[in-house]
N, C-alpha and C positions, 0 to 999 in steps of 0.2 A: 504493500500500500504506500501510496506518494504519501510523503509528508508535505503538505501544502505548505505549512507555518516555516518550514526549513528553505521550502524553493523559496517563497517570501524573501528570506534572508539574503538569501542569496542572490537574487535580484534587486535589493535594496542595496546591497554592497556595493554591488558593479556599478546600480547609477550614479550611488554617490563617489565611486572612483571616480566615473566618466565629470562628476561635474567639478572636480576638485577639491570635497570635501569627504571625511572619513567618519560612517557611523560605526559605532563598536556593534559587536553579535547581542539579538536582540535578548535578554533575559528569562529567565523562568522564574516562578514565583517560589520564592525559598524563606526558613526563619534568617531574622537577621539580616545584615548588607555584604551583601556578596560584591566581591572584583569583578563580577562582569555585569551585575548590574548599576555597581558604582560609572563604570565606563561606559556604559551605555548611555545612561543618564545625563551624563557629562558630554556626551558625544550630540547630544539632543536638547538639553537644555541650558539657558543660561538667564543674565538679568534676574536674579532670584531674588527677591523682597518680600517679608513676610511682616503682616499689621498685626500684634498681639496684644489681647486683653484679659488679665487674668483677675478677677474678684476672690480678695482673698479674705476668706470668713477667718475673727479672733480664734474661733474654736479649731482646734486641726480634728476634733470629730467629724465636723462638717466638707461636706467636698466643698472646690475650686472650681467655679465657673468658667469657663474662658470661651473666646469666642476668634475666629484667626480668619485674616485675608491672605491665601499665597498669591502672591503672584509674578510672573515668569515668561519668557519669550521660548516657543516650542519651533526648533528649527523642521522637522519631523512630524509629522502625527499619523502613526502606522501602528502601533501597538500601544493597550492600554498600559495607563501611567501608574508606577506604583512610587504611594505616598507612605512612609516610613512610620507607624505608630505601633508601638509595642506595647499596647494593652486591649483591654477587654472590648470588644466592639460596639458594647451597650453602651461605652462612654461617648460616642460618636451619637449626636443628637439629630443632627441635621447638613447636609452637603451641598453647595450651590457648587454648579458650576458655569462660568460665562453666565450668571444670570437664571440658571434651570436647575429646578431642582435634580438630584442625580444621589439614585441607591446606596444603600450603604454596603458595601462589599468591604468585606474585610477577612482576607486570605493570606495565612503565614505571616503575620505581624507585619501586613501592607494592608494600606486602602487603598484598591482597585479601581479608578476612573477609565470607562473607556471610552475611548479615542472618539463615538458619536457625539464627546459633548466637549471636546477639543476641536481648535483649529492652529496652523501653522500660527509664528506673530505670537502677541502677546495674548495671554492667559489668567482668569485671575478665578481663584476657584475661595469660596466661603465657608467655614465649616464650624459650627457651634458643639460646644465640647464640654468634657468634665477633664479636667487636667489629671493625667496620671500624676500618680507619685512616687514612681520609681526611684527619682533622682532629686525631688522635694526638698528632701530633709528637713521637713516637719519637725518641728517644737514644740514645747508650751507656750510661747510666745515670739518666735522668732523660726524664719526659715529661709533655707540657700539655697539656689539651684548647682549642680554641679554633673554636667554631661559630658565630660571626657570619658573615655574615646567615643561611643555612641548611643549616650542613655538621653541624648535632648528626645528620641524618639520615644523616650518613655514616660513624658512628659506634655508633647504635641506634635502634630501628624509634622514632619517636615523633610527633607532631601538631607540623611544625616551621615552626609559624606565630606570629606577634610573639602576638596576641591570645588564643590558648590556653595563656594561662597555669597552669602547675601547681605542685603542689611536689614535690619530690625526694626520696627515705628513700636514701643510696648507703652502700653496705658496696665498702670497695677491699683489696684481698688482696697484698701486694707482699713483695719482700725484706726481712728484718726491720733490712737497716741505710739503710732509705730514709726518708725522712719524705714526710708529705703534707700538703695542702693542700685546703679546697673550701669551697663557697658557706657550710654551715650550719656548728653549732656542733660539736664533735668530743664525743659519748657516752664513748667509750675505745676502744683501744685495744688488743689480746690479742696478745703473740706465741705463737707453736707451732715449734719448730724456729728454719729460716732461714725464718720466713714473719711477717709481721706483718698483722694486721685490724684496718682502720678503721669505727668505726661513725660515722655521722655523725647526728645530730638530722636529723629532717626540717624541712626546709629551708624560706625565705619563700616565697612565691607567685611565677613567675619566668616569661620567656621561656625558650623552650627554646636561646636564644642565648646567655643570659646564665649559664646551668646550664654550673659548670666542673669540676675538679680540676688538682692536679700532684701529681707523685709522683718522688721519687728521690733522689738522694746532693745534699742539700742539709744548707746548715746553719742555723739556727732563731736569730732574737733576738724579745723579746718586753717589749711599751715598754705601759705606762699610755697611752689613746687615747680620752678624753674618757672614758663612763663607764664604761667597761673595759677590757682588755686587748686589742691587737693584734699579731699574728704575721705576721714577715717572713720568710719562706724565702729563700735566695739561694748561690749558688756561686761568688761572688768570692773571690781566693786574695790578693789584692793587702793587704797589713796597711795600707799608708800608703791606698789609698781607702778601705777597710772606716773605718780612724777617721777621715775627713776626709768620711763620709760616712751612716753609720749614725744616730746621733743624732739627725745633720740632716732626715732622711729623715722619722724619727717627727715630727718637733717639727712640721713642713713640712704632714704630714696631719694634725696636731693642727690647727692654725691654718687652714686648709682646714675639715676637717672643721664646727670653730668659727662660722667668715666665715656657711657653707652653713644652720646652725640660728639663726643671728641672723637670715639675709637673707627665710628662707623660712617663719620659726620654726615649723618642723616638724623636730622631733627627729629623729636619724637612724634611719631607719626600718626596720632589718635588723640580725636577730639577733649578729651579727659583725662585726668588721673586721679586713680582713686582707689581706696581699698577696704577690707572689713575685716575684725578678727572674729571669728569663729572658737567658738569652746570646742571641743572634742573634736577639731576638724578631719578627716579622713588623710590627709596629706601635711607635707608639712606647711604646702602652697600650690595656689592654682593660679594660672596667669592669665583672665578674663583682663581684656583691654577695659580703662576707666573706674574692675570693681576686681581687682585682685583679692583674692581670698584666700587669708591666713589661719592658721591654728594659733587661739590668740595666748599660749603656754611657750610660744616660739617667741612673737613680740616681746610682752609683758613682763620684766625682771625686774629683781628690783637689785638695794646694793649687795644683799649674800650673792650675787650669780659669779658664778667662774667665768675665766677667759674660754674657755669651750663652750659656755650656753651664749656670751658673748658673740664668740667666731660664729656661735650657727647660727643666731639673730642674721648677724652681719649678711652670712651666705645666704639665707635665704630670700632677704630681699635684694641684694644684685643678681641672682637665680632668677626672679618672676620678673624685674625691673630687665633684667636681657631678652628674657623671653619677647617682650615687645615687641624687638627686631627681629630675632629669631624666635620663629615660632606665630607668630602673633598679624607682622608686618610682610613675612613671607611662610608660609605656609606648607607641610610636605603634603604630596599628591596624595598617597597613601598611608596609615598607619604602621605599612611596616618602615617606612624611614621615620618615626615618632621617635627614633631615638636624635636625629639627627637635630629637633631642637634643645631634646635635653643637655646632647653634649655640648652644646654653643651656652646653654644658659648657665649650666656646672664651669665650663670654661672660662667663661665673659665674664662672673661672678669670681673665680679664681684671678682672673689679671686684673679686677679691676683694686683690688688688696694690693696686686704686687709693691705701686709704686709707694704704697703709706707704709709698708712695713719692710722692704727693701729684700733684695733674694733672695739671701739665705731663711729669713723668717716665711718671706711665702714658699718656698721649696721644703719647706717640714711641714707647712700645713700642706702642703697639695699635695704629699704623701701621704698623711697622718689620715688625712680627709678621703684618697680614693684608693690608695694600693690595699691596704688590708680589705675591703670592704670588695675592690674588683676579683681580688685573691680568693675571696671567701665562696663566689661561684665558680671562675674558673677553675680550681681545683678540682670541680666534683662534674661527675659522670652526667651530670646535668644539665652543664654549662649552655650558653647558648651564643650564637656569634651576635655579632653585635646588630650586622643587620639580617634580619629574618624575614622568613614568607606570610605571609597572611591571606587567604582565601577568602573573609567574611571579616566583618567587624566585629559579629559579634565574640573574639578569637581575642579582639585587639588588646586588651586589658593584658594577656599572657607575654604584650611585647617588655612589659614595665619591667625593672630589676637592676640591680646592679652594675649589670651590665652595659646599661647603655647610661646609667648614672654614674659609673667609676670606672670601668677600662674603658669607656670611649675618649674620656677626659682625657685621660696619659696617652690614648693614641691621635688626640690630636695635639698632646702636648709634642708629641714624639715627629707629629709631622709637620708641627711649626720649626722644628729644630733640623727637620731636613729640606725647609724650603727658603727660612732666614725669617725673621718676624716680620722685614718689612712687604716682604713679596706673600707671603701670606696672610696679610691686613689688605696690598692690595686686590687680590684674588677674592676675598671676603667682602670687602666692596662692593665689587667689578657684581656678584654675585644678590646682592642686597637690591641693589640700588637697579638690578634688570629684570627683577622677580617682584620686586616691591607690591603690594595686595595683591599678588598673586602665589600659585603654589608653585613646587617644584622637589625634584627628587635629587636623592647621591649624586646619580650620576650627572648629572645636570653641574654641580659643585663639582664634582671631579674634573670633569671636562674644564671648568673654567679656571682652575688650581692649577689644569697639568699645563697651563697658557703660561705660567707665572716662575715656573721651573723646569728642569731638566733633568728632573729625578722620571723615573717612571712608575707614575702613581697608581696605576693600573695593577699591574705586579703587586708591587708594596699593597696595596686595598684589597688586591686578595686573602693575605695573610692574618691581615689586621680587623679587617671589618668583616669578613666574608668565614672566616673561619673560628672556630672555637680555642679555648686553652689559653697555655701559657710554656714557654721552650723550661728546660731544665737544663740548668746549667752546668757545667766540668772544666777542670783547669787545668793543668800540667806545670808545676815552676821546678823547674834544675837550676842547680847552681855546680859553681867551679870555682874554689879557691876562694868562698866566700862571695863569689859575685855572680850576678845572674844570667847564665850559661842560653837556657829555654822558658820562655813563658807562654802559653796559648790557652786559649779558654774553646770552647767546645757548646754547640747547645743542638738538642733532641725535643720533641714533643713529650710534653709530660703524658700522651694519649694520643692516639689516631695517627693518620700517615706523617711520612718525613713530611717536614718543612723548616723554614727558616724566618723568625720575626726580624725584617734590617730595622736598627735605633744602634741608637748614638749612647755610648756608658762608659762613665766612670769607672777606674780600677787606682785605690792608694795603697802608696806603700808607706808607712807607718818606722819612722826612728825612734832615739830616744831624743831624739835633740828636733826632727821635722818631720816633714812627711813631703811625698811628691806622687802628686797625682796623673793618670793617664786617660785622653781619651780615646776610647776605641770605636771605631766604627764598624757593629758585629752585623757584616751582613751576608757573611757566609756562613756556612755550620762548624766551623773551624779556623778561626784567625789567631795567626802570630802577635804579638805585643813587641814589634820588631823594638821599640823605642824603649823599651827597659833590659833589656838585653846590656849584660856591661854595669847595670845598677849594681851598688852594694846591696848584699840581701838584706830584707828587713825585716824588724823583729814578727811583725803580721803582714798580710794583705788586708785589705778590704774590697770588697766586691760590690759594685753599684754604689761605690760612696755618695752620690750626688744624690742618690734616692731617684731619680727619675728612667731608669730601666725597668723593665718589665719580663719578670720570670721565677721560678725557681734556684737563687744566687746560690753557689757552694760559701761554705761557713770556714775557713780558718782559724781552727781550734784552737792557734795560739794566742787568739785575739781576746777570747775570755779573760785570764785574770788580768788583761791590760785593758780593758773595756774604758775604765773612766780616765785611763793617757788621752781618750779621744775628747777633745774640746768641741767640736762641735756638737751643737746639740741636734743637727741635720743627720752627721753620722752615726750619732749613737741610733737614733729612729731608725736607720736603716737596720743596723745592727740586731734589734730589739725585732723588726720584723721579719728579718731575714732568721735569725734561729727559731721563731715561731713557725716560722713554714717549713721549715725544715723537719723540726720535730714533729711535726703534723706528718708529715711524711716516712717519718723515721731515718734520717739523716741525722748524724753527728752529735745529737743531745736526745734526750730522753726526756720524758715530761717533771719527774722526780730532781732533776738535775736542772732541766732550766726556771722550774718554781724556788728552787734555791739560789738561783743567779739574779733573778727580778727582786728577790726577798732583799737579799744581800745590795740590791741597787735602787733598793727605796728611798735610804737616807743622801745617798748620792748622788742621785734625780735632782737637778733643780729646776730645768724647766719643765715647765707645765703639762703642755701636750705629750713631751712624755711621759709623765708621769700618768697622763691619764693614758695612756699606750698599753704601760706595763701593767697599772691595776687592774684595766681590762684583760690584759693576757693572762694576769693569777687567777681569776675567777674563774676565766676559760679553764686554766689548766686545772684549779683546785676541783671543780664543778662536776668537768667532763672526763679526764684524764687522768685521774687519782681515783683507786676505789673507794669504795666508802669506806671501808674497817682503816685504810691508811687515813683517809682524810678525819677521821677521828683522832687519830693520833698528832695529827700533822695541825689539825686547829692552835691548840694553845702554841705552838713554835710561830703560824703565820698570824694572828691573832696581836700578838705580842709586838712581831717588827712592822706591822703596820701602826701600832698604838704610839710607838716610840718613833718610829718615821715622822708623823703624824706632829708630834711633842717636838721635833727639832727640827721640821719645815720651819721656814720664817714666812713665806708666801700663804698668806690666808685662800687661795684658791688651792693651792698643794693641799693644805691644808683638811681643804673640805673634799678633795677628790681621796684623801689617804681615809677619813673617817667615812665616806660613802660606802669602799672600798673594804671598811672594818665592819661594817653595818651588813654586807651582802654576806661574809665568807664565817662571820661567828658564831662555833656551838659549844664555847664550854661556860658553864652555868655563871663564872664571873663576870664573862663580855656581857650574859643576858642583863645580868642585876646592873653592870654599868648602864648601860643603854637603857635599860627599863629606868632608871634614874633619872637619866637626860630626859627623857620622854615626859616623862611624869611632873616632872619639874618646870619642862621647859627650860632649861637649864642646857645651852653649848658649851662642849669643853672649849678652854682659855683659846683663845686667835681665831674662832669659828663663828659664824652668823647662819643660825639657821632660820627658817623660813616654815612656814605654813607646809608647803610642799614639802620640803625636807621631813617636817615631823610625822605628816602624814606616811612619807615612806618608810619610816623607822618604827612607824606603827603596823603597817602590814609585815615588815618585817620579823619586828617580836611577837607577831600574832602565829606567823607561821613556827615559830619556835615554842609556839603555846604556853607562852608566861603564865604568872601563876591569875595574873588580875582579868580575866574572863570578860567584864565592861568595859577592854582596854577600845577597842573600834567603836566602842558607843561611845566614847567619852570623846574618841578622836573626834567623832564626827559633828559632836555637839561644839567643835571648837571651828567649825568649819562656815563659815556666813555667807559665803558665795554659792548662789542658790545653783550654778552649774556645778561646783565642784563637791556639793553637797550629793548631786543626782550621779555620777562618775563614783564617787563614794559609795555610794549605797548598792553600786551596780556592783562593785567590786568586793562588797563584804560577804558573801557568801562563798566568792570561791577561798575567799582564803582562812574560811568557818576552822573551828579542830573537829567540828563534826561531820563524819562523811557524808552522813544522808544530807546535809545544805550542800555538799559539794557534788553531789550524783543529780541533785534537783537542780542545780546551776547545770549542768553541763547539759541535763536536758532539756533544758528550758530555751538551750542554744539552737535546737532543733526548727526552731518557729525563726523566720529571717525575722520577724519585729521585736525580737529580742538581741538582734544584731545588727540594729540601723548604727549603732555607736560601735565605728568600728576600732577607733582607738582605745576604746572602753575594755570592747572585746580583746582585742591582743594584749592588754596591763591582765587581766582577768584570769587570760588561760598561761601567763606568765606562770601567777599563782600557783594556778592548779596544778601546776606540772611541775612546779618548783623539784628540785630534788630531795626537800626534805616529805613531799608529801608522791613520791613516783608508785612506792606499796599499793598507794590505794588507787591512783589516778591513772597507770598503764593502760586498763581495761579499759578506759576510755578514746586509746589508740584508732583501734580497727574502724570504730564508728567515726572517729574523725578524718578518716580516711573518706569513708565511706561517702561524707557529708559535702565533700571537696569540689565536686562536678557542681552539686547546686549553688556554693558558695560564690563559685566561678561566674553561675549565670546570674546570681541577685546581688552581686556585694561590686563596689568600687575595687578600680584598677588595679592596688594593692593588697587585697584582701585575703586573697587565694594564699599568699607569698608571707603574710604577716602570721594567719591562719598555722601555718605549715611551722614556721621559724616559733612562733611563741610555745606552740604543742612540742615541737619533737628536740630541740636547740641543745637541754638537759640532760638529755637521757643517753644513757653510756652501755644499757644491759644486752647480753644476747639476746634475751626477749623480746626489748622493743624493735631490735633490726630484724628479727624474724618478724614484725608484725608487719614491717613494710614490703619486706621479701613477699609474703607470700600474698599481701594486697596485687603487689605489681604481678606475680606469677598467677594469679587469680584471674587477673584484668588483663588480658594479654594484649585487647584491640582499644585501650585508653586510650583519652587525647594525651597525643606526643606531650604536647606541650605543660601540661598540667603533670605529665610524669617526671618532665624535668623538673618542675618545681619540687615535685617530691625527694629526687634524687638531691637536688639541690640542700632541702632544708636537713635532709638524712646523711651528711655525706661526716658532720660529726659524730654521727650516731657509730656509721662502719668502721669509723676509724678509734674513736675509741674502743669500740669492740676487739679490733685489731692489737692496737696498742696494751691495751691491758691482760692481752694472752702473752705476750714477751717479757 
């Protein structure tokens, strides 16, 4: 039998050959947004504007009115149109189209218009509605939209693809004591009664991702931001963070903002600037043009915060203030290059520090900040290349991760240092300023990078972008008569076929009187160090001294007890995480042996970040890599030189990251009764400022040690006034109850997704639960959260799956629990790929400690 609908196609194709333009293969109606209905779409429509009116009732009992005008120029009209809404078809009240009324069809999470009530030319179709609330995030008084990568369709019928871009006319209808927020610039405003109307300007040309609002019992400051005015909404109650943090806040997106029109000089390209802080936000920031939206525990410190809650303030708003350009300003076609604005915003945010804090300081943050953290996927069987395939949107969410938030940064750190800064600023350019509100892909950037140099970026982008891992590295040094005879270093795939990563690294040789550093340019899988040949031998090597190489470095074991000869505080970072991956590996230390090296280099730590480096690696090591009957023993010895590290810091942020630090790793009944002191009293040991937060975590903490005082979380919480951090509170006292049935009743209560709308809520929660002091009783809740993983994927934000995975399994060190993911995976044989990686991913300290503690 002829397939009619295919000849169709196929004589569609040819005429639009013959006339000069190209339609993509017409689509089939599938869940979700499929790559060939994305490009069809694209191929057929454009001029896309959408008029929105959403009536938003006080009660979030009650639905959302709304009411939408699309409308669009249809080059084509041969097949009907599918309009993007991923909900219940009831909610669909009424559908004009051109003027006629027109069925409600609604097929595979599309509404179906056919083409009798289209014509070629413009279009404008009507449609009265109940707003989903997939992507709401409904309050008691306050809500956000937040549609990255494609939940705007879960929300209102719309084209919810990166490259249909449109702009937005939105009228919001709320309580008249709410305020709001969104992309464009605010027309005015009408109260009537208790009712208030937003009119907003229509808005820049946008993804339908990036298209936001909020609305609710917020309260408004409003700062000069470069050449006008910007508006911060937020609901922080705390006076001492409001001042220790508001000002900062503006001056911070000033200086951002700034960095971004000098780097790019391209003005900021959107009609507003503006932002909101968000209690319990899902990220740590989203980058809506005019209404950027923060987690407002990122913002808001006060003066107990460390130089790390500091640094991440800092990073996160030149992260969303980049995005503007990248991302925002130019657009990727598809979500599998979405990583491509993360790394420009991680990056842009990275240079824009450099010049305040000069190179050696920003080269220990931009290790500290993305090697361990890219390290922490690459290692594992799960890794994923940076850039990946995508079929469907509704997939996109599985692109997020580390990966394209911390090895992309160092590999385009790596390919700024193979093209020159200046040739690759102007490539960056050249690139911006040709794409400007519009989208575009990789390769698109490549082609305009490979203009700018004479490297062969093709090649190189294979390795770096297109492939998984990380090289393992090997060295060879001979000597002759004390001097150095053979030097060459070596690199393999830690996994999969031969290849070779080309970058540029550091190799020092270490005196008693200097040191002399070398660079290498490793772009074979075995190169000479012709240039140290002849050297006097030194007492160490060090490998990647600069920190900006990328791999598994060999460790030089005579480098240990000369550790702190090294002045730099860049070196030592590297040092600190060059033996942690190693022993991760089983290379050169042992975990027993490098928890006694960090111990030993607590009092000798003076800068900061690493000090937070190593506390974090003890916890790891103590946590995961020590059994428990040892780490019994092993408490009062790490207990102790943290307490006393802690007493002869002089830096009040050392300080608080050493007593953090003492807070997480303590079980013998003295630590409890000190701590239970501080708490109770409120009372910080001498150079400490603690905070709300602070006691609050030092209260979940002796709860899970189950002190003796039973009212100790009621009492916390009776000291808590901020009516958000009260509800976060409250979410959280169950799982971390001494009694199991509140922790079997929590975990299943996780079952129902509106018990997991707060998803930061959820991952501090299953911390808890999973802690290692309570694994006995909480294991059995493995399998099922395995089980729960595919739904989580389909209901939760981008993040979710990944937080999900990491808060549950992070702990756990037993044969048991890696047989419970063994045989999930050997169960599941035809899983989505990608959601297995994540599992592999969050498992990969599981196997290894597994591994580790049989030797």
């Amino acid at each position: 039998m002829v397939n009619l609908r295919n000849v169709f196609c196929v004589l569609l194709m040819m005429l639009a050959s013959c006339s000069g333009t190209k339609y993509s293969a017409v689509p089939k109606i599938e869940n979700g947004v499929s790559k060939t209905l994305a490009q069809y779409r694209k191929s057929v429509i454009n001029n896309v504007q959408y008029n929105l009116q959403f009536d938003i009732p006080g009660d979030r009992r009650h639905s959302i009115t709304a009411t939408e005008v699309l409308s669009f120029d249809l080059i084509v009209n041969k097949e009907a149109l599918q309009i993007d809404f991923r909900e219940e078809s009831r909610k669909i009240r009424a559908i004009k189209a051109n003027g006629k009324s027109v069925p409600v069809i609604h097929d595979s999470e599309h509404l179906i218009i056919d083409p009798h009530y289209l014509g070629t030319g413009k279009n404008e179709i009507s449609i009265d509605f109940e707003a989903g609330e997939g992507a709401l995030n409904r309050n008691a008084d306050y809500l956000y939209t937040l549609f990255v990568p494609d939940r705007a369709r879960t929300v209102f019928p719309c084209f919810d693809q990166p490259d249909l871009k449109a702009t937005y006319l939105l009228t919001l209808k709320v309580p008249v004591n709410w305020k709001a927020i969104a992309n464009a610039s605010l027309k005015d405003s009408v109260v009537k009664g208790d009712r208030k109307t937003y009119h907003y300007a229509t808005s820049d040309t946008l993804s339908t991702y990036l298209f936001a609002f909020a609305a609710g019992k917020f309260d408004k400051a409003v700062w000069p931001v470069g050449k006008g005015e910007a508006e911060f909404l937020y609901r922080e109650t705390d006076t001492a963070k409001i001042k220790h943090s508001v000002n900062e806040i503006f001056l911070q997106h000033t200086a951002s903002l700034k960095f971004m029109e000098d780097w790019t000089q391209i003005p900021y390209p959107f009609q507003k600037f503006g932002f909101v802080a968000i209690p319990d936000f899902q990220f740590g920031g989203m980058e809506h043009p005019g209404n950027i939206q923060y987690k407002a525990s990122a913002l808001f410190l006060d003066a107990g915060a460390t130089r790390d809650q500091l640094n991440a303030r800092t990073n996160v708003i030149a992260h969303e203030t980049a995005h503007m350009w990248f991302g925002d300003l130019v657009t990727m076609n598809w979500f599998n290059d979405v990583w491509m604005k993360e790394v420009f915003a991680n990056f842009m945010a990275d240079k824009s520090t450099e010049n305040l804090t000069g190179k050696e300081v920003f080269d220990l943050k931009f290790l500290v900040d993305h090697f361990p953290a890219a390290y922490g996927i690459d290692r594992t069987q799960g890794s994923n290349p940076i850039r990946q395939d995508l079929d469907n949107l509704k997939d996109a969410g599985t692109m997020y991760g580390n990966i394209i938030y911390h090895k992309a940064p160092i590999m385009m750190q790596q390919l700024e240092r193979l093209m020159g800064r200046e040739k690759f600023q102007a490539g960056i350019r050249e690139y911006l300023k040709k794409f400007a509100h519009k989208n575009a892909s990789w390769p698109d950037l490549i082609a305009i990078l490979s203009k700018h140099t004479s490297s062969d970026l093709q090649k190189w982008n294979k390795v770096w972008v297109n492939d998984t891992g990380r090289p393992v590295i090997d060295y060879v040094l001979e000597q002759s008569a004390n001097k150095v005879s053979k030097f060459s270093m070596s690199q393999k795939p830690e996994y999969g076929a031969a290849r070779v990563w080309p970058q540029l690294v550091e190799v020092k040789f270490y005196y008693p009187d200097r040191t002399k550093e070398f660079t290498v340019n490793f772009n074979r899988a075995e190169v000479d160090i012709s240039e140290a040949i002849g050297a006097e031998m030194p007492l160490f090597v060090q490998f990647n001294s600069s920190g900006q190489g990328y791999g598994l470095w060999p460790a030089d074991l005579k480098m240990l007890p000369e550790l702190y000869i090294m002045n730099s505080p860049l070196n030592r970072s590297t040092a600190y995480v060059t033996l942690y991956e190693n022993m991760l590996n089983g290379r050169y230390v042992k975990p027993g042996q490098l928890l006694t090296l960090f111990m030993d280099g607590l009092q000798k730590e003076k800068e900061e970040l690493n000090v937070k480096l190593i506390t974090g690696y003890l916890a790891n090591i103590y946590w995961e890599f020590i059994a428990a009957k040892d780490r019994v023993a092993l408490a009062p010895a790490l207990e102790h030189a943290l307490w006393n590290a802690m007493q002869h810091q002089v830096l009040p942020n050392n300080k608080k990251l050493l007593f953090k630090a003492y807070q997480d790793i303590f079980l013998s009944a003295s630590a409890k009764e000190q701590l239970y002191k501080i708490w109770n009293d409120q009372q910080a040991p001498a150079g400490l400022k603690l905070t709300e937060d602070d006691y609050t975590a030092l209260a979940f903490s002796l709860a899970l040690r189950e002190v003796k005082d039973t009212g100790l979380l009621s009492k916390q919480l009776s000291r808590i006034t901020n009516t958000d951090r009260r509800i976060r509170f409250e979410f959280i006292m169950p799982a971390v109850s001494p009694k199991v049935t509140d922790r079997d009743a929590f975990f299943k209560s996780l079952a129902l997704k509106s018990n997991r709308t707060k998803e930061s809520n959820v991952g501090s929660a299953l911390y808890y639960l999973h802690h290692p002091l309570r694994q006995a009783s909480s294991i059995k809740y493995l399998p099922e959260s395995l089980e729960m993983l595919s739904e989580i994927q389909t209901t939760g934000d981008i993040f979710f799956p990944q937080n999900w995975l990491q808060a549950t399994f992070s702990y756990y060190q037993s044969a048991e629990a890696a047989k419970v993911i063994r045989d999930f995976l050997q169960r599941n044989p035809g899983y989505s790929p990608k959601l297995k990686a994540k599992i592999l991913q969050a498992a990969d300290h599981v196997f290894r400690a597994e591994q580790l503690l049989k030797n």
